[in-house]
N, C-alpha and C positions, 0 to 999 in steps of 0.2 A: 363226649363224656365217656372216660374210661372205666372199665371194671377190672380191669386187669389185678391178678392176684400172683402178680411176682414177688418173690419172696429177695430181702434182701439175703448178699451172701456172707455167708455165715461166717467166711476170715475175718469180717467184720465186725464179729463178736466174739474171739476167740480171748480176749481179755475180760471180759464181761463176769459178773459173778453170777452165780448157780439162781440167781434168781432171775437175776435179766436174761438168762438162758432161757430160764422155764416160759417168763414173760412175752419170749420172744415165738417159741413154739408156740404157746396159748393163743398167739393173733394171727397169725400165719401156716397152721396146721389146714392140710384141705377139707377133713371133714371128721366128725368123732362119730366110730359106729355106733356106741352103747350111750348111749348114756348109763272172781270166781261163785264159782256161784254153788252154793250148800243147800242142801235140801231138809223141806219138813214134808208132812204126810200129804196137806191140804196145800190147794192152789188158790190163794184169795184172788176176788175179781179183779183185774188189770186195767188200770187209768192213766193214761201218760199226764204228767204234770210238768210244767216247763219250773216249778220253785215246790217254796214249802209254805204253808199257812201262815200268817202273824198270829199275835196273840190280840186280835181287832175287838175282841171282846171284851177285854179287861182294858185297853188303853195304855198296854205297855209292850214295849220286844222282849222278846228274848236274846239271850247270847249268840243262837242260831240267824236270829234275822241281820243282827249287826254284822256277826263276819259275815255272811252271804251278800251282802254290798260291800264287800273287798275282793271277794274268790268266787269260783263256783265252788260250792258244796258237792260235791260228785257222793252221793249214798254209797260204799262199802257194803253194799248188800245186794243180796239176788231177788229174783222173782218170786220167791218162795217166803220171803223175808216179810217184814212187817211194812207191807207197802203200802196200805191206806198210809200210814203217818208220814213214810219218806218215802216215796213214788221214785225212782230213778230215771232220771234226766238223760243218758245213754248206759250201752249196756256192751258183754262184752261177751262172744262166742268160742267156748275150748274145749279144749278135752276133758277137762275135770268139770262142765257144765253138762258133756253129753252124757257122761258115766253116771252125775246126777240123776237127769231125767231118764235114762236106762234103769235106774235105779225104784221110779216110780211110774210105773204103767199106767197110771189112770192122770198123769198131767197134760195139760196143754199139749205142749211141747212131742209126746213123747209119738205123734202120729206123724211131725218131721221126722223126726228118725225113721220108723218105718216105710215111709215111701222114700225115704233116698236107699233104705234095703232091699225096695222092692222096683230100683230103675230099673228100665229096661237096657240104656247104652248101659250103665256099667254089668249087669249081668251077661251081656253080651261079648265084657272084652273076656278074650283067652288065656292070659296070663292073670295068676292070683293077685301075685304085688297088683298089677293093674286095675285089677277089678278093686280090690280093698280098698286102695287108694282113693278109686271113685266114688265108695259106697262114703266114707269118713268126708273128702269135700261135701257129697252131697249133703248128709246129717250138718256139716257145720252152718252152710250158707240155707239148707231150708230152716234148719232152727234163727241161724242171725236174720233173713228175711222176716220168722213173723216174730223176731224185738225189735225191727225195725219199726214195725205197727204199731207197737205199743210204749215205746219210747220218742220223746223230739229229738233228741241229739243223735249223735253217731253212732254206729253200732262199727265195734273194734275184732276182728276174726287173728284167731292165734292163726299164725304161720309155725309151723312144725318145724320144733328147733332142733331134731335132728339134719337141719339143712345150713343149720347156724353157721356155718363154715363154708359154704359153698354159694355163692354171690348167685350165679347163675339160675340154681336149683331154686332159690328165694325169687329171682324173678319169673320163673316160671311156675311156679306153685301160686304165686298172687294173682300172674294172671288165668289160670285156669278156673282161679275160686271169683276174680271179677267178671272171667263169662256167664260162669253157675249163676254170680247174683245178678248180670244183667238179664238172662234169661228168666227170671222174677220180678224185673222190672220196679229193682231196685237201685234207683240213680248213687254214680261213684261219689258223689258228692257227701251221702248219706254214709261212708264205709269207712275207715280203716284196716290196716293191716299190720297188726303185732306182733314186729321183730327183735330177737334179743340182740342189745348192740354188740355185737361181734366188729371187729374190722369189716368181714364178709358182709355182715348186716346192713352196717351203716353204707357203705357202696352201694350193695341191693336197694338201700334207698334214695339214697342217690339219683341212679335211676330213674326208680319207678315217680319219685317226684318230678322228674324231667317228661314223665309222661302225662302229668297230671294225675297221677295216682296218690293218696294220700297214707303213709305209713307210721305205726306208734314206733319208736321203740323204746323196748324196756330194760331192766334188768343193766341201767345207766349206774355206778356207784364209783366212778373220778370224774376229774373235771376233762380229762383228753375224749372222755367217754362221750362227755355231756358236749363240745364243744367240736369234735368231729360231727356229731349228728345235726347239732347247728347247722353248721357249714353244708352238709350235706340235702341239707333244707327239709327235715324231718319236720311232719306238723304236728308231732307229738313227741315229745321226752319224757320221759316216769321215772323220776326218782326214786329210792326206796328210803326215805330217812331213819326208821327205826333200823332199818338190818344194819344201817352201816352202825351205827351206836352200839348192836349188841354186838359186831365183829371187834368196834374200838375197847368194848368193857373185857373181851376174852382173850386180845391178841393186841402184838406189838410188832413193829417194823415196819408201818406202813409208813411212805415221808407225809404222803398229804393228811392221811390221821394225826397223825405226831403234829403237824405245822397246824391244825384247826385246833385238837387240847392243848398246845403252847400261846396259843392266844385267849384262850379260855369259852374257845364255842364249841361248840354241839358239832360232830363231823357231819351229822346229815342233813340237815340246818344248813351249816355252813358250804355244802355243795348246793344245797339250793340256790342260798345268794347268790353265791357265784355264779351261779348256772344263769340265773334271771338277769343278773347284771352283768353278762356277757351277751347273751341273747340281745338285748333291749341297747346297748351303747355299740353295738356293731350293727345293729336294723337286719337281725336275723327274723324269718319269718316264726320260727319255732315258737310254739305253746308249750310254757313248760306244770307239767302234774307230781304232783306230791304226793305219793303214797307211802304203804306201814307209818300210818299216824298211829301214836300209841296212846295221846293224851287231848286234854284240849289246849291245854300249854303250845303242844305241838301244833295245831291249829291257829291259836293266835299266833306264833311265832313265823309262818309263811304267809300271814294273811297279803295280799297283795298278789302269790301267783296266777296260775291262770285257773289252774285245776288242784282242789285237795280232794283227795278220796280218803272218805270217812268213816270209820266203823262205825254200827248200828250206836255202840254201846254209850258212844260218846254224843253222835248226835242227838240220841236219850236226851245228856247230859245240856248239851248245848239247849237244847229243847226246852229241858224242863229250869234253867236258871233264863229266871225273868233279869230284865237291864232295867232298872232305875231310872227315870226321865232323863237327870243331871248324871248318867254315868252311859248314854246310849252313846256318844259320841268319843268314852274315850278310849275304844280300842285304834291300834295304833297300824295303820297300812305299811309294813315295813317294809314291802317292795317297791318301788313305782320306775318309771323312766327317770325322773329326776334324782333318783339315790343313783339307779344305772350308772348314771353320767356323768359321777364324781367319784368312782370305782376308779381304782388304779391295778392294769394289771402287768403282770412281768412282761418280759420280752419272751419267755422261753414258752409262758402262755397263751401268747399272740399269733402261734408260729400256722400255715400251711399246713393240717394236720395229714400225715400220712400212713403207709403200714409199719416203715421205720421207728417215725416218730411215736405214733400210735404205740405199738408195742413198747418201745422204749419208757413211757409212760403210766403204764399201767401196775401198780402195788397190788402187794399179795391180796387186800381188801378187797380191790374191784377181781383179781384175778378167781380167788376161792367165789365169793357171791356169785357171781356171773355164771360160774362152772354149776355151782348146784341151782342155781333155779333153771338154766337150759334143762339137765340132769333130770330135776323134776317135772318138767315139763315134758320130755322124752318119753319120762317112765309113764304119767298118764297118757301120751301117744298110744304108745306101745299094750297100755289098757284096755283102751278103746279097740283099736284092731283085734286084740285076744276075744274080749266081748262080741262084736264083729261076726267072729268065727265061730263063736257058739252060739247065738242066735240066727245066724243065715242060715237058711232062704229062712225070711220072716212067715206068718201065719198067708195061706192063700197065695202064696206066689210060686 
């Protein structure tokens, strides 16, 4: 299994317009130098809970119970969140979680961080990059080790997508974060690793799933995107449905935008079906997740994938509208294997996906989205290390 990151040659695109130019740099570039979890005051007490309550006391469901027997409800909320009510089911370790808990000294959490401040291998290595480097894995996997504790499902660790482009540097960064966690004697089974789908990305996982390593990626927003990482045997894909809808209300030119409102669906919706009913009629292993839910609309409308992650606000919402005995049954599972398997898709969607094809493929929609949440993602890196350096040596070391 190759990683190779040969670039096709570029006579090859010297007819090409300024945009399959840019398209084609965006997938193929080696690497870009520059480019969640919110906090409140109080840490409420932590319960792992594998679901959410019925409403067993009045004798009716709620909105929440009925879609929860189609999807998992994955909570859009952190530890800090209103977790008696929605207890979260897995959890997810980054930069803008450590800057969080940096942010509150007296949480759980915030005594991981200081002992991976206060290692001794990383204090000991002699270069800066090297030591920081160490000090940031450490913070990430003692903080993911103890949500591994307190959550059942998987705990998902950002990969630093300043490496977004560089195939190599992504397998070697995951594996240095799955010795940290095996040296916590936290089994791989328990982990993921959240990569943004770059070309470089999806290879890196590639990979690492050929090792048995199990990798998210995210920041998916066309079908080449969705459909390389398939193939590539990713155990996670994260849609974003809302971003792509507010990308479709501000901008034009995209074809696969344009081909979803010429039909009359929802662009980010309509990447999910596609995404699920490709997945499921080719016997890809991939779990596909739906996230930027903006509604519950939006919720009913993927009920059937694998994973929805849900804002607080809505699950409120889901929460508190009870179902009617005569109306518990008719929300409608609009995903299944059986709808899969009556999908028709092109030929030109079928294809071997490669860096060629990949790039060739890729609309300014998935192009711009992609670029800013890596970007954003970078710029919290980039946070953490600053913070890092003004806190080190932490108190006592």
């Amino acid at each position: 299994m190759s990683a190779s990151l040969h670039s096709p040659p570029y006579s090859a695109l010297s007819s090409a317009s300024a945009l399959q130019d840019r398209k084609l740099k965006f997938a193929v570039q080696s690497a870009r130098p520059a480019f969640s979890f919110e906090s409140r005051i109080s840490l409420p007490l932590i319960r792992a809970s594998t679901g959410f309550s019925s409403s067993l006391d009045t004798g009716l469901s709620t909105e929440l119970d009925s879609v929860s027997s189609y999807s998992e409800i994955v909570p859009d909320t952190v530890i800090f969140d209103d977790f008696e009510r929605f207890p979260p089911t897995a959890a997810t370790v980054s930069s803008s979680l450590i800057l969080g808990i940096c942010s509150l000294p007296d949480t759980t959490f915030r005594g991981a961080v200081d002992t991976a401040l206060s290692d001794r291998d990383c204090y000991g290595l002699e270069s800066a990059d090297a030591r920081m480097s160490c000090f940031v894995n450490k913070a990430l996997v003692n903080v993911g080790g103890d949500l591994a504790k307190l959550v059942p499902g998987r705990v998902s660790t950002e990969v630093d997508a300043r490496l977004a482009y560089d195939t190599h540097s992504i397998i070697r960064k995951v594996h240095d974060l799955l010795k940290l966690y095996n040296e916590i004697k936290v089994p791989p089974e328990r982990l993921l690793f959240k990569i943004p789908a770059t070309w470089q990305g999806i290879e890196a996982s590639r990979v690492l799933e050929s090792e048995g390593i199990q990798t998210h990626l995210t920041f998916v927003y066309s079908f080449c995107q969705a459909a390389a990482a398939a193939q590539a045997g990713a155990s996670v894909i994260q849609i974003f449905v809302g971003r792509l809808r507010d990308w479709a209300r501000n901008h034009t030119g995209d074809p696969e935008i344009e081909a979803a409102l010429k039909r009359g669906e929802d662009p980010g919706l309509a990447l999910v079906t596609k995404t699920y009913n490709y997945i499921h009629k080719y016997g890809h292993k991939s779990k596909l997740m739906a996230a930027a839910i903006r509604n519950k609309q939006d919720v009913f409308n993927v009920l059937g994938v694998d994973y929805v992650i849900t804002p607080l606000k809505i699950l409120q919402a889901l929460k508190g509208s009870v179902t009617p005995p005569d109306e518990k049954y008719s929300f409608v599972k609009r995903l299944s294997p059986q709808s899969a398997a009556a999908y028709n898709f092109s030929e030109e969607e079928l294809v071997k996906w490669d860096q060629y094809s990949f790039a060739s493929a890729m609309g300014p929609a998935a192009v711009e989205l992609l670029t800013a949440g890596m970007e954003s993602y970078a710029n919290q890196a980039k946070r953490v290390e600053e913070l890092f350096g003004k806190i080190w040596p932490p108190p006592n070391v």
